[in-house]
Structures are given as structure tokens and as C-alpha cells.
C-alpha positions as CSV (number, residue, x, y, z in Angstrom):
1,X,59.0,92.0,-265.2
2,X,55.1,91.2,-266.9
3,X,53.2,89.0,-264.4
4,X,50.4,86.5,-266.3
5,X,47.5,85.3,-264.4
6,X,47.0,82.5,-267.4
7,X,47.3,79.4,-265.8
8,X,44.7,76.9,-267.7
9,X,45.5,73.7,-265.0
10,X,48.0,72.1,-262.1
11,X,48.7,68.2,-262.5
12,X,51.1,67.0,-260.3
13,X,54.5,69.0,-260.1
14,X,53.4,70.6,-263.5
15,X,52.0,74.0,-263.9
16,X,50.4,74.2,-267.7
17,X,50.2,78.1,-268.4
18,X,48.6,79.9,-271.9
19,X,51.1,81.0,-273.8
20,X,51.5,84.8,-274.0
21,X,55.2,85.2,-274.9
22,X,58.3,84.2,-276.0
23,X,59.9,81.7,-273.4
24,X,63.1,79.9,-273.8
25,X,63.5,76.1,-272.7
26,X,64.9,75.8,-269.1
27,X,64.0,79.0,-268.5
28,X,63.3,80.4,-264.7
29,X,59.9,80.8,-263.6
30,X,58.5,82.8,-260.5
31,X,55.0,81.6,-259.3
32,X,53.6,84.6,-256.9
33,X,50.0,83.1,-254.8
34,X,47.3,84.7,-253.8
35,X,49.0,85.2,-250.2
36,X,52.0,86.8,-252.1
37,X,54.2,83.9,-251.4
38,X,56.6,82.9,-254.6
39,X,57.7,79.4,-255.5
40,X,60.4,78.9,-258.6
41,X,60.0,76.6,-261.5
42,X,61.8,76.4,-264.6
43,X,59.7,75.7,-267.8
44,X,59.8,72.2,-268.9
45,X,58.0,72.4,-272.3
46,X,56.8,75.1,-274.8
47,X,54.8,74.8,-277.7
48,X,52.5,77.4,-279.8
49,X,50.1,78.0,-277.1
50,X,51.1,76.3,-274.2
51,X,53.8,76.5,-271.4
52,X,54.5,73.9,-269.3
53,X,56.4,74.9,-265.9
54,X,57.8,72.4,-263.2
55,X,57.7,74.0,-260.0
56,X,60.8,73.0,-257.9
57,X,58.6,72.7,-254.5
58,X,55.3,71.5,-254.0
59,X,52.3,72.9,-256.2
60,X,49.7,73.0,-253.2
61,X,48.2,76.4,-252.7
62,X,48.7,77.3,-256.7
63,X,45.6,78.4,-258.1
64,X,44.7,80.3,-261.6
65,X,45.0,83.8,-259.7
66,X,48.6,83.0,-259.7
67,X,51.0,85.6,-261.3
68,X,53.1,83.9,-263.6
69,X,56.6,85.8,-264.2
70,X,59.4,84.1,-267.0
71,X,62.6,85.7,-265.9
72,X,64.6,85.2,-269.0
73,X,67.3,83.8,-267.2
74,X,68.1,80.0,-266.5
75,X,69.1,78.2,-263.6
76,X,72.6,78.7,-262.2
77,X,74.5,77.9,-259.8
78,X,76.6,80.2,-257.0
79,X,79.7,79.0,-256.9
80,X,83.1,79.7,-254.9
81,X,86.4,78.9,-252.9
82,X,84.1,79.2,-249.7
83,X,81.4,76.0,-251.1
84,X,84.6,73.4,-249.6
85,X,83.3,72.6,-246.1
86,X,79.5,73.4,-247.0
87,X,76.6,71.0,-246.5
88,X,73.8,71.8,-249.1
89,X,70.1,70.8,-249.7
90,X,69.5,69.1,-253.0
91,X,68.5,72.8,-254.3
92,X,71.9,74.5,-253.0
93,X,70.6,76.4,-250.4
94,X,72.8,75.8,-247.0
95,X,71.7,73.1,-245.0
96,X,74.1,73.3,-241.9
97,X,73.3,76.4,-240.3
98,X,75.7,78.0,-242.2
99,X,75.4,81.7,-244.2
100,X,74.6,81.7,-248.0
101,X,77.2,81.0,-250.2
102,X,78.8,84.5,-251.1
103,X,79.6,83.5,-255.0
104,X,82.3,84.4,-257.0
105,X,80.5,83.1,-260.0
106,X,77.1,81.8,-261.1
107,X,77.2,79.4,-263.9
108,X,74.4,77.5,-265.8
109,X,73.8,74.6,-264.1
110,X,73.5,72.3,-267.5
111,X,77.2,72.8,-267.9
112,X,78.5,72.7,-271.9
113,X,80.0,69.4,-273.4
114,X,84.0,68.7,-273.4
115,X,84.6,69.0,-277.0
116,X,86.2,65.5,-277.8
117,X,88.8,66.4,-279.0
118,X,90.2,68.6,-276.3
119,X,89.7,65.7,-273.9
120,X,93.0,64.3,-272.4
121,X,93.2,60.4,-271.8
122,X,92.8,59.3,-268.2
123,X,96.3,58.0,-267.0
124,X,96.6,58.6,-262.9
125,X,95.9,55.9,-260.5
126,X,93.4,56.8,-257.6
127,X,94.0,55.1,-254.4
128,X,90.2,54.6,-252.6
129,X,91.9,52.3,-249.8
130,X,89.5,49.5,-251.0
131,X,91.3,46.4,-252.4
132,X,88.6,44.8,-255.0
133,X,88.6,48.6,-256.3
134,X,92.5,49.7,-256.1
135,X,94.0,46.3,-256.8
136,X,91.3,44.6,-259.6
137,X,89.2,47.5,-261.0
138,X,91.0,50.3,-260.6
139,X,89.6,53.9,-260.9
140,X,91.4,56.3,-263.4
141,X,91.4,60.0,-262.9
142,X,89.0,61.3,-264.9
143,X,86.8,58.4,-265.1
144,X,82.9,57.5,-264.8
145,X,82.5,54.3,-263.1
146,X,79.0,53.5,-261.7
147,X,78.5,51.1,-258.9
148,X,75.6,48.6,-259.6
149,X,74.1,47.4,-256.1
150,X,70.6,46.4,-254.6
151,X,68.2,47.3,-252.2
152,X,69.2,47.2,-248.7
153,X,72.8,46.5,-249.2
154,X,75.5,48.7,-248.1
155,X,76.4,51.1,-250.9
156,X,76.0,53.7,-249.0
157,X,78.5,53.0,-246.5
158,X,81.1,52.4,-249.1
159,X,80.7,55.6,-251.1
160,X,81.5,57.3,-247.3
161,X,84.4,55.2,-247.1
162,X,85.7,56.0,-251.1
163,X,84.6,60.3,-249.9
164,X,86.5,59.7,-246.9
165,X,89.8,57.8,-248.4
166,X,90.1,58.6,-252.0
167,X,93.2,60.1,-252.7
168,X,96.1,60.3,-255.6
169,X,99.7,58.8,-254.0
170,X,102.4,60.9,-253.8
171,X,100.4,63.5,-255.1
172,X,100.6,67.5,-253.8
173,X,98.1,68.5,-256.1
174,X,94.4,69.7,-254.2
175,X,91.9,67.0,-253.7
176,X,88.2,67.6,-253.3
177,X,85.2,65.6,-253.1
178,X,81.7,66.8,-253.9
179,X,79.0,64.6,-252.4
180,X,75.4,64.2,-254.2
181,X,72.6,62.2,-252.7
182,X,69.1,61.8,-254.0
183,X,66.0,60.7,-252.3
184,X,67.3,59.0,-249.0
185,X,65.7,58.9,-245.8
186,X,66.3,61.3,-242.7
187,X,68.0,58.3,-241.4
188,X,70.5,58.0,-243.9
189,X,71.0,62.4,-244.4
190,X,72.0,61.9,-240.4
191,X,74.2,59.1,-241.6
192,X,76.0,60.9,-243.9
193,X,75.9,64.4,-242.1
194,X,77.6,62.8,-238.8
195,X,80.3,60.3,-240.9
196,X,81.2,63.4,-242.8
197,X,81.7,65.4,-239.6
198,X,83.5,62.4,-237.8
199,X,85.8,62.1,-239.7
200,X,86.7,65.2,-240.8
201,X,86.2,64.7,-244.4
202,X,83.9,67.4,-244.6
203,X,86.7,70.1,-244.7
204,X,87.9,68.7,-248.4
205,X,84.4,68.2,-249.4
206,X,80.9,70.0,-250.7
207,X,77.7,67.8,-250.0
208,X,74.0,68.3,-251.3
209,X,71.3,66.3,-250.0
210,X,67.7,65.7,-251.4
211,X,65.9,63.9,-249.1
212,X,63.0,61.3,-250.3
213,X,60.4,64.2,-249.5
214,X,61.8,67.3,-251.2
215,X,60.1,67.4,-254.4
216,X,60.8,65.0,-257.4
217,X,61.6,68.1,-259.8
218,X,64.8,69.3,-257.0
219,X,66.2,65.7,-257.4
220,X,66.8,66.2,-261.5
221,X,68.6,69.5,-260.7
222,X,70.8,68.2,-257.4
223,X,73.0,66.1,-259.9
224,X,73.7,69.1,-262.2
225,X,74.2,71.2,-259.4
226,X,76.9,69.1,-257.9
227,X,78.5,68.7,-261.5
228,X,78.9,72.6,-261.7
229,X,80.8,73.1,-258.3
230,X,82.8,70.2,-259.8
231,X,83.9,71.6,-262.8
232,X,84.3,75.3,-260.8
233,X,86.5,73.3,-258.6
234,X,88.4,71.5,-261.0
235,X,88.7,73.6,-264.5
236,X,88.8,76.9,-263.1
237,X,90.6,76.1,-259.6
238,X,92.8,73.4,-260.9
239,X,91.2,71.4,-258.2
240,X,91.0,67.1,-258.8
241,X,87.4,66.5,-258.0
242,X,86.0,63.2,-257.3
243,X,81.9,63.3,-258.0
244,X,80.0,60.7,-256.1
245,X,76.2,60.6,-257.1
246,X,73.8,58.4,-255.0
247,X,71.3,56.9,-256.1
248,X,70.6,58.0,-259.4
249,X,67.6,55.1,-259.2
250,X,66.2,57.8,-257.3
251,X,67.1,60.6,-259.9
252,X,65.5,58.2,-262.6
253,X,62.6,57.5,-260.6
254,X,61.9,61.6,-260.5
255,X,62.2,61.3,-264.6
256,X,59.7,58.5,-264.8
257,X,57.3,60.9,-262.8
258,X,57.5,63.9,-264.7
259,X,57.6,62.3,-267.6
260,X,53.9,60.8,-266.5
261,X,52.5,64.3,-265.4
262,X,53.7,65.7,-268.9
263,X,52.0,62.8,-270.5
264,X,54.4,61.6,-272.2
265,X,54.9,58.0,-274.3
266,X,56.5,55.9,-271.9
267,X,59.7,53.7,-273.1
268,X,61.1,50.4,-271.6
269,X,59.2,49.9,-268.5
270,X,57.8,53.3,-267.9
271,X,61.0,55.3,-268.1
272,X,61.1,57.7,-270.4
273,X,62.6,57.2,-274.1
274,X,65.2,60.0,-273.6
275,X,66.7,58.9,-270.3
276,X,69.6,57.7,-272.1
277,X,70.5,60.9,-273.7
278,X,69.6,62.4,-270.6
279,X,72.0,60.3,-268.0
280,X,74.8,60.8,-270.8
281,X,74.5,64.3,-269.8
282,X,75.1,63.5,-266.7
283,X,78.2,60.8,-266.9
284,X,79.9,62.8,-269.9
285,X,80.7,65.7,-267.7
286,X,83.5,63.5,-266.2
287,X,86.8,64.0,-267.5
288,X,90.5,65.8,-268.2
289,X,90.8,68.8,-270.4
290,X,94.3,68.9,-272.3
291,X,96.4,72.0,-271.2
292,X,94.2,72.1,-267.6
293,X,95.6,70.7,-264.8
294,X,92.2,70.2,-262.9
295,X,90.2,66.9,-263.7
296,X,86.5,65.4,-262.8
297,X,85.9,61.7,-261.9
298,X,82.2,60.5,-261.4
299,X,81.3,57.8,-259.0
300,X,77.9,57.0,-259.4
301,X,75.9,54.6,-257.4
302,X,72.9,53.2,-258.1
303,X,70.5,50.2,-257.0
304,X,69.4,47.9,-259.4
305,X,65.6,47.1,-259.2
306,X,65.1,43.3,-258.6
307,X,68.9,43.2,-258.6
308,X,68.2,43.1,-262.1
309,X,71.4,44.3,-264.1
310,X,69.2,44.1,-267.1
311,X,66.9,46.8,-265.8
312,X,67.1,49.8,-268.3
313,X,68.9,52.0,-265.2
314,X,72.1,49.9,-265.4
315,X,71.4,48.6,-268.5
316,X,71.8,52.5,-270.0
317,X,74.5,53.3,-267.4
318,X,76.6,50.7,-268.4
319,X,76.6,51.6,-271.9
320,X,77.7,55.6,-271.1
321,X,80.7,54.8,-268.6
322,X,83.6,52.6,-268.2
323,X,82.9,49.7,-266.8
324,X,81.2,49.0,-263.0
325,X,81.8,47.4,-259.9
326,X,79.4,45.4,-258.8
327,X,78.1,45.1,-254.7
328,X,76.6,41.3,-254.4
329,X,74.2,40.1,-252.1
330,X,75.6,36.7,-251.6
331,X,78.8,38.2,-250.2
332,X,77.0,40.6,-248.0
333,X,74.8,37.1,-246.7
334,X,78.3,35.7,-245.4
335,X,79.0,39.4,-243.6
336,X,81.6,40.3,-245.8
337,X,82.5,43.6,-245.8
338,X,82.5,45.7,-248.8
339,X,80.5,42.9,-250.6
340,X,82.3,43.7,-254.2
341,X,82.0,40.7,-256.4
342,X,85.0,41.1,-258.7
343,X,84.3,39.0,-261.4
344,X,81.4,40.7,-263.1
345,X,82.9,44.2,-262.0
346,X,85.2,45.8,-264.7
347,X,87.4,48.5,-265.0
348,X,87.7,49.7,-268.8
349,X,90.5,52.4,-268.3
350,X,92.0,50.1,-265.6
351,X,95.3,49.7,-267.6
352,X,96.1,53.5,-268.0
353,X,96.3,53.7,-264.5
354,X,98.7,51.4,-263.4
355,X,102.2,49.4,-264.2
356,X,105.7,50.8,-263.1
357,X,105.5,54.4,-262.3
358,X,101.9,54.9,-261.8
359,X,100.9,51.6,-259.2
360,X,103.9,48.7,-259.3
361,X,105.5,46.7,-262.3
362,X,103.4,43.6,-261.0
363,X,99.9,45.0,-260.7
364,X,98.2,43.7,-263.8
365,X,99.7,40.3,-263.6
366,X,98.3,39.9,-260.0
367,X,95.2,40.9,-260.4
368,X,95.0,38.5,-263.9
369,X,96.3,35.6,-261.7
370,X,93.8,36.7,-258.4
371,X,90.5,36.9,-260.9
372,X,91.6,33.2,-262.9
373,X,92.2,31.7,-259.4
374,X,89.0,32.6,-257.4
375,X,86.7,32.0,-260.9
376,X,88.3,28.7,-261.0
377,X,87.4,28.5,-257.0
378,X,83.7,29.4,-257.1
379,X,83.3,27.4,-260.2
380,X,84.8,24.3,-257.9
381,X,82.5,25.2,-255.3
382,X,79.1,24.1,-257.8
383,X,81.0,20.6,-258.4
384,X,81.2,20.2,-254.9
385,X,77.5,20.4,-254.4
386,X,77.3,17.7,-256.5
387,X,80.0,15.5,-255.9
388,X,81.4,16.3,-252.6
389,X,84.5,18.1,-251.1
390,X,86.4,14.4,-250.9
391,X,86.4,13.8,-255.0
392,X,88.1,16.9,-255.4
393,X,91.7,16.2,-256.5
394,X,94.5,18.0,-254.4
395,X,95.1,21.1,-256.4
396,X,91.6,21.8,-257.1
397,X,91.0,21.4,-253.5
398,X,93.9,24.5,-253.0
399,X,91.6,26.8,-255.5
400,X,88.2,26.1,-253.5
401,X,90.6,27.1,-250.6
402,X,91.9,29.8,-252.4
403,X,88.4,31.1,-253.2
404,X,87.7,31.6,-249.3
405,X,90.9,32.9,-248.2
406,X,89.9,35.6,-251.1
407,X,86.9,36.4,-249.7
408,X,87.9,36.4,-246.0
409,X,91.4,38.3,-246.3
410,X,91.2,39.9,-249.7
411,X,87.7,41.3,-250.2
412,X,86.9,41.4,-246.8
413,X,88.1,45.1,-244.8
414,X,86.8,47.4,-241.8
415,X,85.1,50.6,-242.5
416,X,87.7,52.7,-241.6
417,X,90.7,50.2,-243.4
418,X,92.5,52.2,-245.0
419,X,94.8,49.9,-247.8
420,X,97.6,51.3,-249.8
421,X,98.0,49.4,-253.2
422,X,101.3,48.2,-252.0
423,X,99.5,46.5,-249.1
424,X,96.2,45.6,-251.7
425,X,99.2,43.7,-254.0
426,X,101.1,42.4,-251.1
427,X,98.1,40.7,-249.7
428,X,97.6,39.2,-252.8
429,X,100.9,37.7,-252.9
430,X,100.3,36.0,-249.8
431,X,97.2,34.7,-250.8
432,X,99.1,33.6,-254.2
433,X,101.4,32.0,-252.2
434,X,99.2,29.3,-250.9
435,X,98.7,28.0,-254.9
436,X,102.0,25.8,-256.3
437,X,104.5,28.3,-258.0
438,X,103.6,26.3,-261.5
439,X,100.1,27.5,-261.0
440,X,100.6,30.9,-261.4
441,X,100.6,30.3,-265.3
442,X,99.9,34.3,-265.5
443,X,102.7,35.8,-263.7
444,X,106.2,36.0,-265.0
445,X,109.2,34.3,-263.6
446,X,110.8,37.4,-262.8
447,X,108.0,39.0,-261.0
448,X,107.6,35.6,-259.1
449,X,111.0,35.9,-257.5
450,X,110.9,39.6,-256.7
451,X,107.8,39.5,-254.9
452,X,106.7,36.0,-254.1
453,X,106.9,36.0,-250.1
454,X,108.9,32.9,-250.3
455,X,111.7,34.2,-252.1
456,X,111.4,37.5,-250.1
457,X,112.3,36.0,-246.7
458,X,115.4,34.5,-248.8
């Protein structure tokens, strides 16, 4: 392999070498020092005399006596039956102690596009144990849905709680989990290491964490790292995978930065004008192949700056998947645990998932009739600010009523709450019940009498 000692400069995580061959984009770099030390980047740009390399660590120490060698190869993952169990650094080297992975594969980490047409259509309910998910946005095998939150409120807690319970009912089939996070704090990496361990989740589940002082370059490859072992696990072990990413702020932040180091024209606020294309690389690698009895679903969390869900990070995001649910910090004010608004969160593949057969025959008409009586509720709650509780007329006090009991009961569960969606829709029976039967104007008669508590103790 030719070593080049041509490099012309070194700004930031960016190594700009002259160009003295052919080099391929994405293409593996080894940096030997001085000391004979070698660090790994993978080269970024190319152009007719220039090469620009991002170095996956830091680039102190990197001087222009630096050999320069393009191996010709990209990057790729090690992948195997023995990755279930294994906690990772956002690079996929072992992180607990543990031997290196002994792969029965290595594949490109940037993964190849489902062709469309070979895409089956998501149609299998899966159960997280969380009510405002199972029971009003339900989440679809094979789907991408993001969940939009804010600084300092606990998203983190209930992607643990989705790793720990997400499963398919009545299902034999082999469930994993593969676990990404990006940029957190020691704090939360000892979070997540001892919840996984705790519980005993880890055994069903691959993890990578990139703490907030790896390098910014490692963060954009932890995602596609995690993606590959997905699609090992689920297209060529028949595995159903379930992809949680957190926080791909973070991840976006490390694109902003790069893209400043490689000088580049900045787009809406800074982030670059191909982070669109480049998160739909990301979110597009969920899904079912027809004929393939494996499947990928993406949970991806992020935090919206500001709380702004106009910020170009949801904003994008919410264009690319199906829908989002939505963590608010009002909710989380009043110590309501998991603080999921329901009203702006959404569900697009929601009805595949669910009727007779797949959840219950009365799942859809609950959750129409749960969502039109707590909107009516909080919208009641503005009036009283103005008016008072005492002008409110009877029924309209029974929907501000209704409004808390769905908060308190519904929305409200402990960490480690566990719900079936029999015991998600049966709550919301009993909450339905304390609204007059002629107010459930979305509900049909029959469905009323099989399941409205009062005619069950008949």
C-alpha cells in the first residue's frame, strides 16, 4: 500500500491532502504520525487536486510528515449472531469488556436502498406497553416514527422503557432491539449501561454509544453502523428489529460542523443544504421486504431546539417518516409520566396495525372518541380562564373532568408499567364511561354494549 506525505493543511476534524491518485468517495484512510501511531479517516471530498479526509478521532499530533495511505476499501461493519448481548462504542469497537466481535460478515456500512417496489406494506401491531403510543399512535412494524421532544425532558427514559417492552403479541417470531445513542453525557452512557443490565434487556439487544466527547465525525457513522447490524439481524436472520436512534440533534449537530470545517454554503440556519437527503438515508432504511420474513422499525428521537417544531431538524424529519409523537413540557410540569401530548402526535400507518385480528374490533373508535373528548376538555380549560369553572354548563363540565382523568389515569404510567392494549383500551372505556352514553357520538352502538363497563357488569 503507497504512503503520501502530501498533506497541504489540518482544520478542525478535516485533513486536506494533494492529490496524487485516484481515490473513491467514502473511501478508508490510514493516517501513520511521526511516532508511528495510525488514526483512520474516510475521505470526505475529492476534487482534481485536492483530497479532503475526516479523521474519525481527534486530529492533534497530525502534522505534514504524516503518511497518508487510501486503502481502496470503504467502511464496514463486522457483523454476527454473537453482536446480541454486546455493548459498543459509537465506532463498533466493544465497550463492555468484552472480546471483539468475531464476524461472520462485514458489510458497507451505507447499506443499499429497498427498491420500492419490493417493499411490503407495514400491517403488524407493536405493543411498547405505553398507552398514548399503543392505544392512539400506534407503531406499525416496519415503521419510522420519530419522537419530537425538548431539552431536559425525559426522552431518554422512555426510549429505555419502549427497548425494554417492545414486543409483537402472540408472536413466536425473534425480537431484537439495537440501541443507538449520540452525543450524551457519561451520566446518561451509565444510565443506559445499568437500565440495560437491570433489566435484562440487554440479552435481546446490541447497543452503541458515542459519548458528547468522541469525535463529531464517529457520531455520523454510529447511526449507519447500528442500521447495518439491523438489517444483518433482520434480512438475513429473519430477525424483527426495532432501531432506536437518540438524539439525532446530536447527529445533526456533527453535520453542521463538518460541513463548516469543509467550508461549505450553509442552508437554513447553518445546517447544511443536503441534510435532508442525508437523514432520508437514514429513516428510509426502515422497512419490510416482500418474500423476507425479517423486518426493520426506526424509532428516532430527537430534541427540538427551542422546542421549536419548526426548527429544520423536525421540520425535515417530519417530512421523511410517518408521523411523530410528541413529549410536552407542560405535561412533564404537572409530573406526569411519559409526558406524550396526543393531540399533535400522529400515527400515519396507525390503521394497518390494528382492528379485529391484529389489536380489537373497537380500537380505532376509542381512540377517535378519547382524542375528540380530551381536545374538547383542554379547549374548555382556556374558557375557564376567562369565565370561570361555575359558567360552565354540566356536560361541558364532565369534558374538563374528562380532560384530567385522561391525563392522571390514561397518559400517566410508572417506568416499569408494563400495559397490554387490552388494558390501554379497557382503561379507556372506563374513562369513557364517566361521559353520557349519547356523547360518544364516535363509537357504534354495538361496540358500546360489548365493551361499555356498564353493560359488562350486566
Amino acid at each position: 500500500m503507497k504512503e503520501y506525505r502530501t498533506i497541504q493543511k489540518v482544520q478542525g476534524p478535516l485533513v486536506f491532502v494533494e492529490k496524487t491518485e485516484p481515490v473513491g468517495y467514502n473511501e478508508l484512510v490510514n493516517i501513520v504520525q511521526a511516532d508511528g501511531t495510525t488514526k483512520r479517516g474516510q475521505v470526505l471530498d475529492t476534487s482534481d487536486d485536492i483530497v479532503v479526509v475526516q479523521v474519525f478521532e481527534t486530529t492533534a499530533g497530525i502534522g505534514r510528515d504524516a503518511g497518508v495511505r487510501f486503502t481502496g476499501e470503504t467502511i464496514k461493519m463486522p457483523v454476527g449472531h454473537e453482536m446480541l448481548g454486546r455493548i459498543l462504542s459509537g465506532g463498533g469497537k466493544p465497550k463492555d469488556g468484552g472480546p471483539e466481535i468475531v464476524p461472520e460478515k462485514k458489510i458497507d456500512i451505507n447499506g443499499a436502498a429497498i427498491n420500492p417496489y419490493a417493499r411490503a406494506s407495514p400491517s403488524e401491531f407493536i405493543q411498547t406497553g405505553i398507552s398514548t403510543i399503543d392505544a392512539t399512535n400506534t407503531l406499525v412494524r416496519g415503521q419510522k416514527l420519530p419522537i419530537f421532544s425538548g431539552a431536559g425532558l425525559p426522552h431518554n427514559e422512555i426510549a429505555l422503557q419502549i427497548a425494554r417492552q417492545a414486543k409483537v403479541p402472540g408472536s413466536t417470531e425473534e425480537f431484537a432491539v439495537v440501541f443507538a445513542a449520540m452525543g450524551i453525557t457519561k451520566e446518561e452512557e451509565n444510565q443506559f449501561m445499568a437500565d440495560f443490565e437491570r433489566t435484562g434487556a440487554l440479552e435481546h439487544a446490541v447497543v452503541f454509544l458515542n459519548l458528547a466527547d468522541d469525535p463529531a465525525v464517529e457520531r455520523i457513522i454510529t447511526p449507519r453502523l447500528a442500521l447495518t447490524t439491523a438489517e444483518y439481524l433482520a434480512f438475513e436472520l429473519g430477525y424483527h428489529v426495532l432501531v432506536i436512534l437518540t438524539d439525532m440533534t446530536n447527529y445533526c449537530e456533527a453535520l453542521r460542523q463538518i460541513g463548516a470545517a469543509r467550508e461549505e454554503v450553509p442552508g437554513r440556519r447553518g445546517y447544511p443544504g443536503y441534510m435532508y437527503t442525508d437523514l432520508a438515508s437514514l429513516y428510509e432504511r426502515a422497512g419490510i421486504i416482500k418474500g423476507n420474513k425479517g423486518s426493520v422499525t426506526q424509532l428516532s428521537i430527537l430534541t427540538m431546539p427551542g422546542d421549536d417544531i419548526t426548527h429544520p431538524i423536525p421540520d425535515l424529519s417530519g417530512y421523511i417518516t410517518e408521523g411523530q409523537i410528541v413529549v410536552n413540557r407542560e405535561l412533564h410540569r404537572k409530573g406526569i409520566y411519559p409526558p406524550i401530548n396526543v393531540m399533535p402526535s400522529l400515527s400515519r400507518l396507525m390503521n394497518l396495525g390494528i382492528g379485529e385480528g391484529k389489536t380489537r374490533d373497537d380500537h380505532k373508535k376509542v381512540s377517535d372518541q378519547m382524542y375528540a373528548g380530551y381536545a374538547e376538555g383542554v379547549d374548555l380549560r382556556g374558557l375557564v380562564a376567562i369565565v370561570g369553572k361555575d359558567a360552565l354548563s354540566e356536560r361541558d363540565q364532565l369534558f374538563l373532568e374528562f380532560a384530567d382523568l385522561f391525563e392522571g389515569r390514561f397518559v400517566r404510567q410508572g417506568h416499569d408499567e408494563d400495559r397490554s392494549i387490552a388494558d390501554s383500551l379497557d382503561l379507556g372505556w372506563e374513562l369513557l364511561s364517566s361521559l353520557p352514553e349519547d356523547q360518544l357520538t364516535r363509537i357504534d352502538r354495538d361496540l358500546i354494549r360489548k365493551y361499555h363497563p356498564k353493560y359488562r357488569k350486566e
